[in-house]
DRENKOLVEX-343905 format. One record per residue (C-alpha): residue number from 1; residue in three letters; chain; x, z, y. Coordinates in Angstrom, 3 decimals, m for minus. Example, Ala and Ser with C-alpha at 12.3 -4.5 7.8 and 13.67 -1.06 7.14 Angstrom:
! residues 2
<node num="1" residuo="ALA" cadena="A" u="12.300" w="7.800" v="m4.500"/>
<node num="2" residuo="SER" cadena="A" u="13.670" w="7.140" v="m1.060"/>
! end
This chain:
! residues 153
<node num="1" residuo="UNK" cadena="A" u="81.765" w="58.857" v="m61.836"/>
<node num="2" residuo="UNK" cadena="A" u="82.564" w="61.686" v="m59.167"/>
<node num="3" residuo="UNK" cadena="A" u="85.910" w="61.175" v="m58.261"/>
<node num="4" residuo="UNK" cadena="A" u="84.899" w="57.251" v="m58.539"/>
<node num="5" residuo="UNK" cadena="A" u="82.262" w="57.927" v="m56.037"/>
<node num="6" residuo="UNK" cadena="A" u="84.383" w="60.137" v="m53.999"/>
<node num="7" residuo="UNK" cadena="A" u="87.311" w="57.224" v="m53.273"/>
<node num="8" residuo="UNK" cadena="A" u="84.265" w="54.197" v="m52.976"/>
<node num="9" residuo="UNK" cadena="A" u="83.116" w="56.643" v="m50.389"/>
<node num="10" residuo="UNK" cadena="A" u="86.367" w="57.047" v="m48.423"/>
<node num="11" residuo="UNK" cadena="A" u="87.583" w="53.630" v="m48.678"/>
<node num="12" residuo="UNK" cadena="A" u="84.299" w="52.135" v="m47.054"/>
<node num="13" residuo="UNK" cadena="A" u="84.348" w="54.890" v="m44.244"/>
<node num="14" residuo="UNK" cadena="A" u="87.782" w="53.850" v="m43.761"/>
<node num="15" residuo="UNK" cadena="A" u="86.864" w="49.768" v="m43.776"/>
<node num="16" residuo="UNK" cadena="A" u="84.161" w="50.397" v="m41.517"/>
<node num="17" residuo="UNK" cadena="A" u="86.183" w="52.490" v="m38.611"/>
<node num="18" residuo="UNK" cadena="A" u="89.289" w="51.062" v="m38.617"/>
<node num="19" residuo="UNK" cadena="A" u="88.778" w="48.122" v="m36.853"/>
<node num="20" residuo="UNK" cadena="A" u="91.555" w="45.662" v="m37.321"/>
<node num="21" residuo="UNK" cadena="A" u="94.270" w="48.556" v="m38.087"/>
<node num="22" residuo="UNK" cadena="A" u="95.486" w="49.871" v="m41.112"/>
<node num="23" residuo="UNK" cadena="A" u="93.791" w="53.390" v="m42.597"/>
<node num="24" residuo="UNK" cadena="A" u="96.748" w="55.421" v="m41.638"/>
<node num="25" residuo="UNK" cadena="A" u="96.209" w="53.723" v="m37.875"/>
<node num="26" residuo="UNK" cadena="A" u="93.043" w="55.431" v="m38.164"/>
<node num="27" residuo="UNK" cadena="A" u="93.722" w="58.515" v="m39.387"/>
<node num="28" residuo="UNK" cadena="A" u="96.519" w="58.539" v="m36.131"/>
<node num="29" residuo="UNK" cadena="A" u="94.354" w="57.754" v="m34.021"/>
<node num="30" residuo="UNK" cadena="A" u="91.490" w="60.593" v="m34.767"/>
<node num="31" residuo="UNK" cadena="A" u="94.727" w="62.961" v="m34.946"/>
<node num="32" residuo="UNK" cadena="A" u="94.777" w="62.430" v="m31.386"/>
<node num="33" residuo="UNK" cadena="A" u="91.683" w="62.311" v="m30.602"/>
<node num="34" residuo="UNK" cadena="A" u="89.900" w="65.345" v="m32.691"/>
<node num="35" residuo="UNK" cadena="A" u="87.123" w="65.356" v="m30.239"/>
<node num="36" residuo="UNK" cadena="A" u="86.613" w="61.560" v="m30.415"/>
<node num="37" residuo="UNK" cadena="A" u="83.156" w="60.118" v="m32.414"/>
<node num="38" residuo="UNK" cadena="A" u="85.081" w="58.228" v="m35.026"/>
<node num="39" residuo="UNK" cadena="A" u="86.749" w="62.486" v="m35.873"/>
<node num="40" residuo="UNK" cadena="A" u="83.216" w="63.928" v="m35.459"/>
<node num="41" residuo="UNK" cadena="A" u="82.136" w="61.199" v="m38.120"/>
<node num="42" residuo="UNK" cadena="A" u="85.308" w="61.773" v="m40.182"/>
<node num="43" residuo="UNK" cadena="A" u="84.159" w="65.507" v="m40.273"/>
<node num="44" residuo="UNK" cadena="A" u="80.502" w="64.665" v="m41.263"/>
<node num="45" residuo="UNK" cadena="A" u="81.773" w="62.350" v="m43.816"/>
<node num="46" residuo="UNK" cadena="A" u="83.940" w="65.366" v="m45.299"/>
<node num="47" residuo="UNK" cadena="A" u="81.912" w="68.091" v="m44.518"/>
<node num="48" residuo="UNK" cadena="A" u="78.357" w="66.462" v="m45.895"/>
<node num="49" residuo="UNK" cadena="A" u="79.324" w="64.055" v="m48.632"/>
<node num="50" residuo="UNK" cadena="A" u="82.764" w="64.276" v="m49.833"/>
<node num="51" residuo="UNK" cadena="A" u="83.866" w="67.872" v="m50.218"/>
<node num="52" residuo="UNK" cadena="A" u="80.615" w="68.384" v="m51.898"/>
<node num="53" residuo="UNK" cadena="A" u="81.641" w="65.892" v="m54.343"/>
<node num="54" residuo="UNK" cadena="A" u="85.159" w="66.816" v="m54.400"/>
<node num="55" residuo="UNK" cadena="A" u="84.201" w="70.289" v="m55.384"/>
<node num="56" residuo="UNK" cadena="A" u="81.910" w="69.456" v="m57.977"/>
<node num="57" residuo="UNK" cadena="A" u="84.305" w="67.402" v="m59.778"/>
<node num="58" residuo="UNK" cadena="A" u="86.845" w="70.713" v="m59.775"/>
<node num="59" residuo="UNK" cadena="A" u="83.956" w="72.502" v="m60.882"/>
<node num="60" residuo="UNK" cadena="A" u="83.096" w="70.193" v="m63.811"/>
<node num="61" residuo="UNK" cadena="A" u="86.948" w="70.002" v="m64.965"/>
<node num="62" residuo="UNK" cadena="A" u="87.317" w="73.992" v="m64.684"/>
<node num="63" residuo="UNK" cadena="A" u="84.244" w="74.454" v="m66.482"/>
<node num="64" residuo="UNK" cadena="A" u="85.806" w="71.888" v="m69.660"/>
<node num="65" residuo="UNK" cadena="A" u="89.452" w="72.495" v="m69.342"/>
<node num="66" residuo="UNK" cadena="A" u="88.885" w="73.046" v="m73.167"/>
<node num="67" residuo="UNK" cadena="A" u="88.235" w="69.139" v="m73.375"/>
<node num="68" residuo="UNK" cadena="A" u="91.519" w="68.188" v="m72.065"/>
<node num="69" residuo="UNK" cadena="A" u="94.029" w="66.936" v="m74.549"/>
<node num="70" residuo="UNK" cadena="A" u="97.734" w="67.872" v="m74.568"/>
<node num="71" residuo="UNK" cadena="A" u="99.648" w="69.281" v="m70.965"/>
<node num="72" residuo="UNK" cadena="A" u="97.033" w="69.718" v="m67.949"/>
<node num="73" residuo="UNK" cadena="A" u="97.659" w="66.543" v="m65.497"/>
<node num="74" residuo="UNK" cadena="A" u="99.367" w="67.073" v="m62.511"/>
<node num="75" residuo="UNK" cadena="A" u="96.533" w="65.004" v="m60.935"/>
<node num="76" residuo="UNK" cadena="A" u="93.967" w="67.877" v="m61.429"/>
<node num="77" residuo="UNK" cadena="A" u="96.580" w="70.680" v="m60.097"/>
<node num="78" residuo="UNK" cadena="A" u="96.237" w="67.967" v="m56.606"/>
<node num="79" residuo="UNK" cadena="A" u="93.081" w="67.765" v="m56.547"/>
<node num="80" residuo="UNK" cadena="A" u="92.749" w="71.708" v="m56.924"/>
<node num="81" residuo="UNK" cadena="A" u="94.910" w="71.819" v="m53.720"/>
<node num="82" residuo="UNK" cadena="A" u="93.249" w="68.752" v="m52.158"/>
<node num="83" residuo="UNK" cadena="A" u="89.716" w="71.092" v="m52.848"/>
<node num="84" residuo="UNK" cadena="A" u="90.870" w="74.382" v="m51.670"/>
<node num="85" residuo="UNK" cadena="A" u="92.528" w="73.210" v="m48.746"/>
<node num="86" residuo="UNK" cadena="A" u="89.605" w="70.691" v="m47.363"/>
<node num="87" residuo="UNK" cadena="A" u="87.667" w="74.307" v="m47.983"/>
<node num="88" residuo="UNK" cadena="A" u="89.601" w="76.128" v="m45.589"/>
<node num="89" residuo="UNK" cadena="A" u="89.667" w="72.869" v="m42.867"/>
<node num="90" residuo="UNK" cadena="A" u="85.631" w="73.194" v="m42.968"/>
<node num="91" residuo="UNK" cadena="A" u="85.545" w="76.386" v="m42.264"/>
<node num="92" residuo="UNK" cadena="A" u="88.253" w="76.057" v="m39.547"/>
<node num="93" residuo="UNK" cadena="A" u="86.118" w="73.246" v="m38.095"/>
<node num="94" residuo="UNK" cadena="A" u="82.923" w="75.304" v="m38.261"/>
<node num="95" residuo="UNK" cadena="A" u="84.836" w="77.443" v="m35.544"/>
<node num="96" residuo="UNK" cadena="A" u="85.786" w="74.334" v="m33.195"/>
<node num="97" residuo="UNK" cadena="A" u="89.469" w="74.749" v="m34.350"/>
<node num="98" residuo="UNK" cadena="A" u="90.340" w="70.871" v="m34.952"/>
<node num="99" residuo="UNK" cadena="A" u="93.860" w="71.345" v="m34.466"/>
<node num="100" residuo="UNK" cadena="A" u="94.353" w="69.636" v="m38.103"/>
<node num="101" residuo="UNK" cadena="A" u="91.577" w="67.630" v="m39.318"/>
<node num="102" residuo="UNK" cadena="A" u="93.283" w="66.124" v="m42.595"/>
<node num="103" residuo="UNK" cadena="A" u="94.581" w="68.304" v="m45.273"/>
<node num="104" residuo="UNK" cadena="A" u="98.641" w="68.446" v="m46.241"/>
<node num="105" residuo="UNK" cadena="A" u="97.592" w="67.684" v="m49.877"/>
<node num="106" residuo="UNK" cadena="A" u="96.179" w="64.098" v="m50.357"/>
<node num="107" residuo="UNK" cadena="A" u="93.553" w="63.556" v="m52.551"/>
<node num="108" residuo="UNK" cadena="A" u="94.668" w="62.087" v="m55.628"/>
<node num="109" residuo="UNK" cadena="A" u="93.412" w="58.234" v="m56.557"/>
<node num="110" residuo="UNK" cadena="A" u="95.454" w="58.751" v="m59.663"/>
<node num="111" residuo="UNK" cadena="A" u="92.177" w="61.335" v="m60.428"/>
<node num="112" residuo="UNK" cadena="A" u="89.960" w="58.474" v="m60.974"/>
<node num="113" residuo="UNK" cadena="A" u="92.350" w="56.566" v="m63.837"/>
<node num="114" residuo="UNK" cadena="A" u="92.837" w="59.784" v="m65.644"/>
<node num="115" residuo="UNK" cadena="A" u="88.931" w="60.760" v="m65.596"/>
<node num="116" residuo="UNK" cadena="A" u="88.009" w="57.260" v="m67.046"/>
<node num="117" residuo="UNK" cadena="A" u="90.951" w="57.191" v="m69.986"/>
<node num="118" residuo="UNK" cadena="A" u="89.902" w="61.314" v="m70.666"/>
<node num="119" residuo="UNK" cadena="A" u="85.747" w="60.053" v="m70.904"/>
<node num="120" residuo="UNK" cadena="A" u="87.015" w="56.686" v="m72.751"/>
<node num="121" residuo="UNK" cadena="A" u="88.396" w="59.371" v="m75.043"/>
<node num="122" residuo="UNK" cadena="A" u="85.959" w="61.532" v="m75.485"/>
<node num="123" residuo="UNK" cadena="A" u="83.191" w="59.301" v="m76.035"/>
<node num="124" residuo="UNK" cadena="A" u="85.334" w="57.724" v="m78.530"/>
<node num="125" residuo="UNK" cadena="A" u="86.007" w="61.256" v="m80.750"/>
<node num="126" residuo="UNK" cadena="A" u="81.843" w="61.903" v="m79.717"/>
<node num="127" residuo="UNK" cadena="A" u="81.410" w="58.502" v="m81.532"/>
<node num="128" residuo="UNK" cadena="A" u="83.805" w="59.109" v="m84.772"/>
<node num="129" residuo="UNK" cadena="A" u="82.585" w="62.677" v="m85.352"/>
<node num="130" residuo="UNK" cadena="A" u="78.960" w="61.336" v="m85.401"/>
<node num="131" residuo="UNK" cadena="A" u="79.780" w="59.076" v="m87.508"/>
<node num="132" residuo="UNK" cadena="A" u="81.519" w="61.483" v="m90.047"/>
<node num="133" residuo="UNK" cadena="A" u="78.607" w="63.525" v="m89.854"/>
<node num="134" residuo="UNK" cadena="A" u="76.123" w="60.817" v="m91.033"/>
<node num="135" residuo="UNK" cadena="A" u="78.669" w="60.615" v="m93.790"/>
<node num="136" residuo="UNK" cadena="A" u="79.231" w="56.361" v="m92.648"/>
<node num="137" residuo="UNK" cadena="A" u="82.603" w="57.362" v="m92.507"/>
<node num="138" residuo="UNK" cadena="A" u="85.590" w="58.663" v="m94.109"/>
<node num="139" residuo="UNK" cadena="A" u="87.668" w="61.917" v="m93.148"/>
<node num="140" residuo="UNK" cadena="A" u="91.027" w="60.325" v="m92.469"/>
<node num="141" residuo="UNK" cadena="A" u="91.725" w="59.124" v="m88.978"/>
<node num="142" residuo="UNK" cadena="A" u="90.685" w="55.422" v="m88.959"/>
<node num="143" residuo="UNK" cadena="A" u="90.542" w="53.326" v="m85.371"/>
<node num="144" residuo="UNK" cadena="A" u="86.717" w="53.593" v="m84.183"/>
<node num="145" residuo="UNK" cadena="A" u="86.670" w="49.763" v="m83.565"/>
<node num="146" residuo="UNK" cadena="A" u="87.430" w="49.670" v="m87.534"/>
<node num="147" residuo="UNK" cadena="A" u="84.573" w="51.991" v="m88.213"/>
<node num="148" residuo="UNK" cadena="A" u="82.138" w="50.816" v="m85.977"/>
<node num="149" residuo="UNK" cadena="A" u="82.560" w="47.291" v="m87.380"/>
<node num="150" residuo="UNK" cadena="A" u="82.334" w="48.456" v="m91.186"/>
<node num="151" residuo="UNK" cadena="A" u="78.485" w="49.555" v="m89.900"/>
<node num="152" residuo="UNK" cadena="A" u="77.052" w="46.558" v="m88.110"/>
<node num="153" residuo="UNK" cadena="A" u="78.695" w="44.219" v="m91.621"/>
! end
């Protein structure tokens, strides 16, 4: 729901200030123009709502790398860099250096596919191993649409 949140957030920011150009028009444009209102928005929009977000959702993946299943995604290592590099632009900005306002590493929309299939996943083991527990179910590895539909019958 973060990282959802995070990209809803950016995307209608973008809509909203672009005007009839495209979102890399925009981001060119308050390039040039760091001292501009549309950059001091950009910054507020960073600094008070997004990084905050941005940073919890490293927090919360850090905190349950455990969770993951198989190799770590090259989407989280992104965001990681995406997180610690936004970091050091805030703190640049709190000192009126707006020489670069947008960080080299992108954040990563691919984030938001993997989060969803890695909760999908996870609420679908939750499910199975609850079910096992109640004893409704038997040990081998049966599909949870086949085991949930042996219950309701």
């Amino acid at each position: 729901a973060i990282t959802h949140a995070t990209g809803m957030g950016y995307t209608s920011w973008v809509e909203e200030h672009r005007g009839a150009g495209s979102s890399q028009q925009l981001e060119d444009w308050i390039r040039r123009r760091p001292r501009s209102k549309k950059a001091q928005r950009y910054r507020q929009l960073m600094s008070c709502t997004l990084q905050p977000l941005n940073r919890r959702a490293m927090e919360l993946v850090l905190s349950h790398t455990h969770l993951i299943d198989g190799d770590f995604p090259e989407c989280l290592y992104s965001l990681y860099a995406h997180v610690i590099e936004m970091d050091s632009l805030l703190e640049r900005w709190k000192h009126r250096d707006r020489a670069i306002l947008f960080p080299p590493t992108l954040y990563p929309v691919d984030v938001n596919t993997w989060a969803s299939e890695e909760f999908r996943r996870l609420r679908e083991k939750q499910q199975r191993l609850t079910l096992e527990l109640e004893g409704k179910v038997f040990a081998q590895e049966v599909p949870l649409g086949v085991w949930l539909a042996t219950i309701k019958e």
